[in-house]
Biopython code that builds the backbone (N, CA, C, O; Angstrom):
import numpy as np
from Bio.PDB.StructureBuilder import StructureBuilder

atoms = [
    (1, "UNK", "N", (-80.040, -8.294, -50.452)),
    (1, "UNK", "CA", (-80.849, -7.645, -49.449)),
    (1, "UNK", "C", (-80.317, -6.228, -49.226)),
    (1, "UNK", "O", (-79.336, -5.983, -48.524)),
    (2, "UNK", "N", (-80.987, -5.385, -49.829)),
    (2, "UNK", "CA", (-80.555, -3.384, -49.033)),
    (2, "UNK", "C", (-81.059, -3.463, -47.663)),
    (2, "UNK", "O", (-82.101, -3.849, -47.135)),
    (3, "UNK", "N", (-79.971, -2.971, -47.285)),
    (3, "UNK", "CA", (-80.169, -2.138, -45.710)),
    (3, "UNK", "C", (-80.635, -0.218, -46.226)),
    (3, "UNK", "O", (-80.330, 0.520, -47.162)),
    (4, "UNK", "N", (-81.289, -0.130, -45.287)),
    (4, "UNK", "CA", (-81.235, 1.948, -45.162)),
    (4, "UNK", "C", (-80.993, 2.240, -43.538)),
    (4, "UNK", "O", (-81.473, 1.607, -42.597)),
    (5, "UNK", "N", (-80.361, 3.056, -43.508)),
    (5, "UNK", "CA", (-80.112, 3.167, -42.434)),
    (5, "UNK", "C", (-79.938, 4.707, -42.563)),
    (5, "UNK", "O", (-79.294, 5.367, -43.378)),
    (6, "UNK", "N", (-81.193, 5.307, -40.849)),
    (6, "UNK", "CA", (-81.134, 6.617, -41.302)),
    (6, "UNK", "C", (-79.886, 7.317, -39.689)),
    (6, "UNK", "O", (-79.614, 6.629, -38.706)),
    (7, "UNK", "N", (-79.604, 8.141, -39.825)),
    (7, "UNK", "CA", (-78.176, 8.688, -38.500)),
    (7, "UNK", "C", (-79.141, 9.416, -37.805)),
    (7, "UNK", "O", (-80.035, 10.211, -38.095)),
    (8, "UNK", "N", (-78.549, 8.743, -36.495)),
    (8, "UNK", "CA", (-79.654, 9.723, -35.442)),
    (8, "UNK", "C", (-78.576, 10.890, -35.297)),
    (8, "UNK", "O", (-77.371, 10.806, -35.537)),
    (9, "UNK", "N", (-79.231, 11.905, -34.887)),
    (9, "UNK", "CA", (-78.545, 13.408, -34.897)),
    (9, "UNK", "C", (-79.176, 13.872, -33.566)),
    (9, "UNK", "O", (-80.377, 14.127, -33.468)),
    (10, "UNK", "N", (-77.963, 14.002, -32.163)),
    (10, "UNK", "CA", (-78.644, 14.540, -31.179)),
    (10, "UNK", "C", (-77.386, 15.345, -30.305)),
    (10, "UNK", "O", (-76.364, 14.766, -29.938)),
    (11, "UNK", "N", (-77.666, 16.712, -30.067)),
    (11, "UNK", "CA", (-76.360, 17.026, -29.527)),
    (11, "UNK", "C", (-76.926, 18.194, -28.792)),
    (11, "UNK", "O", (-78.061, 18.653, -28.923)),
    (12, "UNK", "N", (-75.727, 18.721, -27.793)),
    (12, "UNK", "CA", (-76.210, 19.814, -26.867)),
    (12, "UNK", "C", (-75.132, 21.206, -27.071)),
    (12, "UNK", "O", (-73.952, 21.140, -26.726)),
    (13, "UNK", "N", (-75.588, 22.138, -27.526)),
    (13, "UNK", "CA", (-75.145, 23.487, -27.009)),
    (13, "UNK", "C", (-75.277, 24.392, -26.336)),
    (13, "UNK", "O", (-76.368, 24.951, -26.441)),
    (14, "UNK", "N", (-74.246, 24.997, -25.307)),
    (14, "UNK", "CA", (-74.657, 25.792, -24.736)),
    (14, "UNK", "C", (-74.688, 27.057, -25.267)),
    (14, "UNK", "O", (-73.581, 27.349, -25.722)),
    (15, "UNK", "N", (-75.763, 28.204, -25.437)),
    (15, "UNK", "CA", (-76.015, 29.924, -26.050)),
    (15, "UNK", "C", (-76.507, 30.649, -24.901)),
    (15, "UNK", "O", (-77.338, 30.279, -24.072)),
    (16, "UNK", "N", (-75.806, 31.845, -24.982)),
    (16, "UNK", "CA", (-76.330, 32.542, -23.926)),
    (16, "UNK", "C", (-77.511, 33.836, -24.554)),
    (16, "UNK", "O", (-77.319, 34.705, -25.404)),
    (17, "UNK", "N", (-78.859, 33.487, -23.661)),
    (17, "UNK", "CA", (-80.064, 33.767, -24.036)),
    (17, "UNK", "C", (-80.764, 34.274, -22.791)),
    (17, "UNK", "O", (-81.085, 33.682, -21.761)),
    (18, "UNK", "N", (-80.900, 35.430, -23.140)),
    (18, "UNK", "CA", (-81.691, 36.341, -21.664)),
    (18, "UNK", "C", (-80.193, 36.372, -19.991)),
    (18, "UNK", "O", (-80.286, 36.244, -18.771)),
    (19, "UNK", "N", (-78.786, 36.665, -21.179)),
    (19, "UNK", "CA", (-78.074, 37.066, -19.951)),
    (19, "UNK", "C", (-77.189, 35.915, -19.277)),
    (19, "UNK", "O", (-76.296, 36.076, -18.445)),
    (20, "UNK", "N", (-77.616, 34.794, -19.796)),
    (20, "UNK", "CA", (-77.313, 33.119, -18.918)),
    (20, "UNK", "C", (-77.111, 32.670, -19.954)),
    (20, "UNK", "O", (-77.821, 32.928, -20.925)),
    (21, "UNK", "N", (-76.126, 31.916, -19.991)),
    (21, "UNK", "CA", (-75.552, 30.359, -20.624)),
    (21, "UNK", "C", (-76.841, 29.198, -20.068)),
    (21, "UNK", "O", (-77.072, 28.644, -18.993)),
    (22, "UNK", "N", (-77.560, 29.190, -21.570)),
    (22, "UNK", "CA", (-78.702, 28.280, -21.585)),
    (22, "UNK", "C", (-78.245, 26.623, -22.620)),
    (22, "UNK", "O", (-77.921, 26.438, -23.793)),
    (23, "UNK", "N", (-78.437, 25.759, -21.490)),
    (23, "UNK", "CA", (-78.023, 24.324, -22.342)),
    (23, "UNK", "C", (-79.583, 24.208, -23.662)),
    (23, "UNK", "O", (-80.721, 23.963, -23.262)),
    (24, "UNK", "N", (-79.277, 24.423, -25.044)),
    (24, "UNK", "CA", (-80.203, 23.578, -25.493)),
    (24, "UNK", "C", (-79.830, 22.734, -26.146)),
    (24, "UNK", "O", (-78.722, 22.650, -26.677)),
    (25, "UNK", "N", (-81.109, 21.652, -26.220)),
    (25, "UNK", "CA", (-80.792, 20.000, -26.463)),
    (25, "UNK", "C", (-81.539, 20.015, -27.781)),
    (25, "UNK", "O", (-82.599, 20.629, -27.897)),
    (26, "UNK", "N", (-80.853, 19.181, -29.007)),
    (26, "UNK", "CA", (-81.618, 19.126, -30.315)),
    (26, "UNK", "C", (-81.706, 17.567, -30.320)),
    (26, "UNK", "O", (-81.233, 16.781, -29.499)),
    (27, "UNK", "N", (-82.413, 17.321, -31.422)),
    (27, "UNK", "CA", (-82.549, 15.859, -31.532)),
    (27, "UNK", "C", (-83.428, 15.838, -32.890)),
    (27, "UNK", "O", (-84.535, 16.373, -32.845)),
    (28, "UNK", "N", (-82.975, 15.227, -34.131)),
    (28, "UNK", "CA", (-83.237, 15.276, -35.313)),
    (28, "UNK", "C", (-84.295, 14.281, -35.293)),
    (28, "UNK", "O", (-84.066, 13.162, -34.834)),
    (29, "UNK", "N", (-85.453, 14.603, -35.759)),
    (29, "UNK", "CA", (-86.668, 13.411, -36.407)),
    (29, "UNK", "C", (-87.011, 13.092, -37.690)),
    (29, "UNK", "O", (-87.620, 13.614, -38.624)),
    (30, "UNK", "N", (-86.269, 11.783, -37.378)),
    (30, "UNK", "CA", (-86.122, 11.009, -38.839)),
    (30, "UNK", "C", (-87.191, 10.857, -39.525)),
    (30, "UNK", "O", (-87.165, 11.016, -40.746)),
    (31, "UNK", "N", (-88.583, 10.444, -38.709)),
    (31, "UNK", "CA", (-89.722, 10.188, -39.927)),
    (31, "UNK", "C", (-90.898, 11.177, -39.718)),
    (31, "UNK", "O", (-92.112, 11.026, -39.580)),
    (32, "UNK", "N", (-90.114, 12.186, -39.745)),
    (32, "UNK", "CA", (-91.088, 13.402, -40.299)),
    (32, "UNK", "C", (-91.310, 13.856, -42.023)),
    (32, "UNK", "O", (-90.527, 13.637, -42.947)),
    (33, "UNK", "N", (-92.047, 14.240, -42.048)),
    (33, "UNK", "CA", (-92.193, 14.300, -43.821)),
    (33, "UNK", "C", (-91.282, 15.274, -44.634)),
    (33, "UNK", "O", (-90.966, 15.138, -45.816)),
    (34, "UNK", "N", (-90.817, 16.553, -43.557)),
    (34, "UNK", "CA", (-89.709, 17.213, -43.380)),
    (34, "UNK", "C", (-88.699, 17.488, -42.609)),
    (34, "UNK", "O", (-89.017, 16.952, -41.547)),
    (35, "UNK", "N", (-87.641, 18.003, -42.456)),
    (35, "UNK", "CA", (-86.900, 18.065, -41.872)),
    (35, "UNK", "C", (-87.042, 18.690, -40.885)),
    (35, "UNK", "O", (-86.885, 19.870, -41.197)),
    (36, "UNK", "N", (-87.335, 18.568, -39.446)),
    (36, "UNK", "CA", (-87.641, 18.769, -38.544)),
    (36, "UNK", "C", (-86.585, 18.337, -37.268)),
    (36, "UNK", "O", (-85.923, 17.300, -37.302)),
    (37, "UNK", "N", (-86.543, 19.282, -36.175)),
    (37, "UNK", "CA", (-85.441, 19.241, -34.730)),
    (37, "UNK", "C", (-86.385, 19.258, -33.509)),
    (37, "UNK", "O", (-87.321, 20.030, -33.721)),
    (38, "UNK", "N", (-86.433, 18.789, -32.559)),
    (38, "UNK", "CA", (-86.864, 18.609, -31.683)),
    (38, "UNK", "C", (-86.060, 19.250, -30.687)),
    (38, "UNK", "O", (-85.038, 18.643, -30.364)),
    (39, "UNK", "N", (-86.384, 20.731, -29.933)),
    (39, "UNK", "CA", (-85.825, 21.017, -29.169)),
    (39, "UNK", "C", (-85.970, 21.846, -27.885)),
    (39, "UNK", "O", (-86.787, 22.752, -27.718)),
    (40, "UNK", "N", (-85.033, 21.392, -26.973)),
    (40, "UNK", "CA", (-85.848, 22.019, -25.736)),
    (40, "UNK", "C", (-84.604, 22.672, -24.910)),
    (40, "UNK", "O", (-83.537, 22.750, -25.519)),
    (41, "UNK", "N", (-84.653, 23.096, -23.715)),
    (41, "UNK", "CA", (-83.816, 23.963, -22.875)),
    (41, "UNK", "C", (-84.942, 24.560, -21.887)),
    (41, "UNK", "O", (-86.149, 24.790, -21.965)),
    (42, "UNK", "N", (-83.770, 24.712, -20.766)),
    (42, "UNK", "CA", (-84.844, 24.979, -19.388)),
    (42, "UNK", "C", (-85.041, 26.260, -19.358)),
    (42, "UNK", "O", (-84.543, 26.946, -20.251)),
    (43, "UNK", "N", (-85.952, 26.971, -18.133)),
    (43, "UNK", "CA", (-86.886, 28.290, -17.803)),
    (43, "UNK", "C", (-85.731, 28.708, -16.469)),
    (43, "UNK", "O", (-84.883, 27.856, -16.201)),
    (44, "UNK", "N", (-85.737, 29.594, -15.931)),
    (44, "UNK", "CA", (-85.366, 29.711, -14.605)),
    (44, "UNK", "C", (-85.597, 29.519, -13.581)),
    (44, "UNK", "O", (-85.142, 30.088, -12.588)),
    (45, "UNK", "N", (-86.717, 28.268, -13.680)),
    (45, "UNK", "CA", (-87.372, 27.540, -12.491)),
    (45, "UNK", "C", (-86.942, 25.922, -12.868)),
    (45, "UNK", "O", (-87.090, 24.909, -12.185)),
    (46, "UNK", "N", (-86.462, 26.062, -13.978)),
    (46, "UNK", "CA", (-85.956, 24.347, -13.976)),
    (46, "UNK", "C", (-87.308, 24.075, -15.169)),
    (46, "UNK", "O", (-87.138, 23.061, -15.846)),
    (47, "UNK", "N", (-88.277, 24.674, -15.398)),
    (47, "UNK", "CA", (-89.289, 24.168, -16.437)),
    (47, "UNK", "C", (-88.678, 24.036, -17.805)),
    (47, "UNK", "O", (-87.906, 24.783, -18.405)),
    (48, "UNK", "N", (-89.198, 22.950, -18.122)),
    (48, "UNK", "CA", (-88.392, 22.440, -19.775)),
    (48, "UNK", "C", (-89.490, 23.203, -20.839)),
    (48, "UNK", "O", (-90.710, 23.326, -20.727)),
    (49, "UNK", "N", (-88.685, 23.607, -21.777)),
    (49, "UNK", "CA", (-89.184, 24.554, -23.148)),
    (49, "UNK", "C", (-89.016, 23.859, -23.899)),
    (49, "UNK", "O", (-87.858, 23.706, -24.288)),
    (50, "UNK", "N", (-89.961, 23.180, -24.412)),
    (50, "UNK", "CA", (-89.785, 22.529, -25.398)),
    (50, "UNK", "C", (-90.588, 22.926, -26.912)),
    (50, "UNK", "O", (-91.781, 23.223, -26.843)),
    (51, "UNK", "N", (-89.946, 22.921, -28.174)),
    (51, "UNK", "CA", (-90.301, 23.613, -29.384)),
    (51, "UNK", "C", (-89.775, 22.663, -30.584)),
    (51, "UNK", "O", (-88.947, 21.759, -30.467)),
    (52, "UNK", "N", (-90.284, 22.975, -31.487)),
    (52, "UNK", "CA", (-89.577, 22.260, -32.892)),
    (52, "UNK", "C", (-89.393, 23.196, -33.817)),
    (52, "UNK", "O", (-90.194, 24.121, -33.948)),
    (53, "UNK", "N", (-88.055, 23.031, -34.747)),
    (53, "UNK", "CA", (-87.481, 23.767, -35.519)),
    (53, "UNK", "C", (-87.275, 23.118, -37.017)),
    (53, "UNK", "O", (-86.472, 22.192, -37.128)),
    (54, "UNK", "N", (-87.928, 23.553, -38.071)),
    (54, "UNK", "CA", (-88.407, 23.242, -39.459)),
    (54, "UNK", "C", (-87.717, 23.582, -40.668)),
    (54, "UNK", "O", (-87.966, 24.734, -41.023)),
    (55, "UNK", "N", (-86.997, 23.009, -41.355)),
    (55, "UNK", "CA", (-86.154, 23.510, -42.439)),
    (55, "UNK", "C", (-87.331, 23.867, -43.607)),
    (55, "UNK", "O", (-88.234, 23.212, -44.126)),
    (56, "UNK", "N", (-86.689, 25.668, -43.783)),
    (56, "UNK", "CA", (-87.940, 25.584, -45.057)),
    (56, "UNK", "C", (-87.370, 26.261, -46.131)),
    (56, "UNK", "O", (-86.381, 26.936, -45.843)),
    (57, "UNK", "N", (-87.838, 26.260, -47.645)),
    (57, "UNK", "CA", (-87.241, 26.386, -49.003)),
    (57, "UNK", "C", (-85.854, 26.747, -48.898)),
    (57, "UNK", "O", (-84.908, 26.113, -49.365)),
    (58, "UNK", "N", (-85.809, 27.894, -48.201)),
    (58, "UNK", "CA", (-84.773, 28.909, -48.264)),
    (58, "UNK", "C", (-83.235, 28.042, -47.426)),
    (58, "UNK", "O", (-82.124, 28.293, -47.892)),
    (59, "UNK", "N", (-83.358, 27.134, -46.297)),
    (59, "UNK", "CA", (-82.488, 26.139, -45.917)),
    (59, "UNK", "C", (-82.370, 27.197, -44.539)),
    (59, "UNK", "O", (-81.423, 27.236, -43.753)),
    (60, "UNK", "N", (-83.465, 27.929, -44.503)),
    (60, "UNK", "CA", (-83.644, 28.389, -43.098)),
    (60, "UNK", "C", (-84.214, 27.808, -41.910)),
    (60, "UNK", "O", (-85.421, 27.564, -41.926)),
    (61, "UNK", "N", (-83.364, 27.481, -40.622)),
    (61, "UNK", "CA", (-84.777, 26.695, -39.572)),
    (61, "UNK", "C", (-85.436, 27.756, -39.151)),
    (61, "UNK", "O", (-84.826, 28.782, -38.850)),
    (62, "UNK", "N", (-86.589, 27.675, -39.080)),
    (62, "UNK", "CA", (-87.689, 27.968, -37.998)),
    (62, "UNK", "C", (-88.010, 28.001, -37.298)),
    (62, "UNK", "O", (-88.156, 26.807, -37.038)),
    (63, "UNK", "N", (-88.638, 28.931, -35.890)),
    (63, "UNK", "CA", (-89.155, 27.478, -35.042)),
    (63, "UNK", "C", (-90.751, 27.871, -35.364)),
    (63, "UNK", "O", (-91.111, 29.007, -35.672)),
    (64, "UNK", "N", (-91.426, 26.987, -35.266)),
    (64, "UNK", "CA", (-92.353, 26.393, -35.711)),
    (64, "UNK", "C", (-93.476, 26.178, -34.336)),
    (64, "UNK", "O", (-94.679, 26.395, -34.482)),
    (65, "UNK", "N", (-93.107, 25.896, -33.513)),
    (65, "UNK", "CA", (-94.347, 25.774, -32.192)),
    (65, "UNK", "C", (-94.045, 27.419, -31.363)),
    (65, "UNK", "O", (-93.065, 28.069, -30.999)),
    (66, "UNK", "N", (-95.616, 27.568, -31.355)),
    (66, "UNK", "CA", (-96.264, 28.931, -30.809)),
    (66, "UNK", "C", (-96.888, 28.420, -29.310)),
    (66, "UNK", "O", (-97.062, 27.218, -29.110)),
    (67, "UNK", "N", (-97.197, 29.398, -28.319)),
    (67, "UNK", "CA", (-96.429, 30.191, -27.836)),
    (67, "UNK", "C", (-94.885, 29.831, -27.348)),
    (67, "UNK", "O", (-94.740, 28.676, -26.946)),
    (68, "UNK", "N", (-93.801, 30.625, -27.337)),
    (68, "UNK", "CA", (-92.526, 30.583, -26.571)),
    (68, "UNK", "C", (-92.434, 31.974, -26.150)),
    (68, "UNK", "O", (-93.092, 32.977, -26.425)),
    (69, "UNK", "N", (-91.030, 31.657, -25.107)),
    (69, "UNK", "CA", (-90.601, 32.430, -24.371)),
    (69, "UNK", "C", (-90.259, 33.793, -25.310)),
    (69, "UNK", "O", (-90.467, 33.376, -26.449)),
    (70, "UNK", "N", (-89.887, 35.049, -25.410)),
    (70, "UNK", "CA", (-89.622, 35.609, -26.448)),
    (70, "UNK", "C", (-87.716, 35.492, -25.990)),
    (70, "UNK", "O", (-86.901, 35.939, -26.799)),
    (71, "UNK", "N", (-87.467, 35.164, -25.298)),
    (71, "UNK", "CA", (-85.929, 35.229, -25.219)),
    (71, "UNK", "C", (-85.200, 33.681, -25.594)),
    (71, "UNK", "O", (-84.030, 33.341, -25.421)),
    (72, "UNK", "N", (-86.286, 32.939, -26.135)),
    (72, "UNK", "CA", (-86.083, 31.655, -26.444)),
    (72, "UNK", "C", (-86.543, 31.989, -28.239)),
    (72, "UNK", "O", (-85.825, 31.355, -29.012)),
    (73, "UNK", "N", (-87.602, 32.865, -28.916)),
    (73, "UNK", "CA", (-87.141, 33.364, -30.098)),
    (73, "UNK", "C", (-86.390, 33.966, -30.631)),
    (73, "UNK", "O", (-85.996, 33.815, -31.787)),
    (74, "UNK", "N", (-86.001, 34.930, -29.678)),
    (74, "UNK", "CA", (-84.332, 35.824, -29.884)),
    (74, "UNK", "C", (-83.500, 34.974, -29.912)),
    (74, "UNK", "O", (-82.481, 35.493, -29.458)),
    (75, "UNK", "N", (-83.259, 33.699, -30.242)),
    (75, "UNK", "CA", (-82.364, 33.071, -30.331)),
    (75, "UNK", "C", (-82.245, 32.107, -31.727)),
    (75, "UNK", "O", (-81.316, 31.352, -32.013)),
    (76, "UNK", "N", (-83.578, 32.394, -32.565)),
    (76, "UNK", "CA", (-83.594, 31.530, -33.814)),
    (76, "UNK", "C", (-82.379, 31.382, -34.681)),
    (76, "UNK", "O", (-81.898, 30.341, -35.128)),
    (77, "UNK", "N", (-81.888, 32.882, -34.867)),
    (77, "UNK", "CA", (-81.097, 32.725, -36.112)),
    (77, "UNK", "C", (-79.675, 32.035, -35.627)),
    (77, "UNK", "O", (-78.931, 31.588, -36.499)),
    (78, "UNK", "N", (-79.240, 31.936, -34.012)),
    (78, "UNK", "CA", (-78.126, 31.061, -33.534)),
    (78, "UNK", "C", (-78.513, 29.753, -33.527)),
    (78, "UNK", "O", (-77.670, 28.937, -33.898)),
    (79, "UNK", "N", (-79.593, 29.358, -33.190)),
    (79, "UNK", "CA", (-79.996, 27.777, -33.195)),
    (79, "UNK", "C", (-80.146, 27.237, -35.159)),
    (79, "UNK", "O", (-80.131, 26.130, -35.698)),
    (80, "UNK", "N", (-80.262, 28.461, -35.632)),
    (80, "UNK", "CA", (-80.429, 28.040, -36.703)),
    (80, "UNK", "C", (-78.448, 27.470, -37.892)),
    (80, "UNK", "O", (-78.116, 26.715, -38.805)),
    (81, "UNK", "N", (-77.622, 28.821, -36.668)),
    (81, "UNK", "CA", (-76.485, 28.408, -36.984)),
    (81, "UNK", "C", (-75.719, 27.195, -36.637)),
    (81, "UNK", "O", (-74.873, 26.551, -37.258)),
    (82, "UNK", "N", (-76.276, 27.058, -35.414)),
    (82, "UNK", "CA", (-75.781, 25.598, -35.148)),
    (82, "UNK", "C", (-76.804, 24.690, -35.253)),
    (82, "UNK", "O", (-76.681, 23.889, -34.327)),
    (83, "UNK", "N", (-77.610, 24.468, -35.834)),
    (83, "UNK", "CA", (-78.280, 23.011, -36.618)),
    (83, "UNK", "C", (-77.343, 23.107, -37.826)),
    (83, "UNK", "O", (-76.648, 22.096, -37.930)),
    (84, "UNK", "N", (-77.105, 24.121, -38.857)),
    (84, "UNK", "CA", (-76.541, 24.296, -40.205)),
    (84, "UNK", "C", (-75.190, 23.510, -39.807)),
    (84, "UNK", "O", (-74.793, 22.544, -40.459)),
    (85, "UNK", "N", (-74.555, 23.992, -38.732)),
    (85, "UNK", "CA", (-73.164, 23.033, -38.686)),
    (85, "UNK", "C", (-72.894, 22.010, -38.421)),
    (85, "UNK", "O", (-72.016, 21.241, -38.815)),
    (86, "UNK", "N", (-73.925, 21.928, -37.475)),
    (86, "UNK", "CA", (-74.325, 20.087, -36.960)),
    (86, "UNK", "C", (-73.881, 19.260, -37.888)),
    (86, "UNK", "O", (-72.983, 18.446, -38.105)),
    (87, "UNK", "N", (-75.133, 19.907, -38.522)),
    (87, "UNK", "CA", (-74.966, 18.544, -39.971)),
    (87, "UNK", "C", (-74.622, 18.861, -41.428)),
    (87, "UNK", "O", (-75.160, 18.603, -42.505)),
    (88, "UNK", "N", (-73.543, 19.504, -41.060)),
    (88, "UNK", "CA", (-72.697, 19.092, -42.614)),
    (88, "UNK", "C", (-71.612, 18.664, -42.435)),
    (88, "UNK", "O", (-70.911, 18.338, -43.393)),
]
sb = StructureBuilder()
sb.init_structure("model")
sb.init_model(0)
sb.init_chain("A")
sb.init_seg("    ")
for serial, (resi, resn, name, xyz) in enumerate(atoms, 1):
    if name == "N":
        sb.init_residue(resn, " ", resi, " ")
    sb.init_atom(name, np.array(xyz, "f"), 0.0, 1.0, " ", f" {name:<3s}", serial, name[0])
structure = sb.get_structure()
């Protein structure tokens, strides 16, 4: 009998984004057809931002859901550094 067993991947960093140490929360989705992050972090009213971030050819993430904050896109290429370290 094979087992598969896939690793859940969920962790929090804090980046400072628009001036403030912003908590964001990732969380890896296993049965997406690609490699895909689920991730969110709060507004300055406590409102949750939530977005997904897409590994594509190049082993670059993305983020991938339109509209966001623009001080929550100024932050791709760090979220993109720490997904890369997450998981290797």
């Amino acid at each position: 009998m094979l087992s598969s067993f896939n690793r859940n991947v969920a962790f929090t960093k804090l980046i400072k984004a628009q001036d403030r140490m912003r908590e964001f929360n990732f969380r890896k989705i296993n049965n997406a057809p690609s490699d895909l992050f689920h991730v969110d972090v709060s507004d300055d009213r406590g409102n949750r931002i939530m977005f997904k971030m897409q590994r594509e050819d190049n082993n670059h993430w993305r983020i991938i859901d339109e509209p966001i904050p623009s001080w929550v896109a100024e932050t791709e290429k760090q979220l993109n550094d720490i997904i890369e370290e997450e998981i290797r």
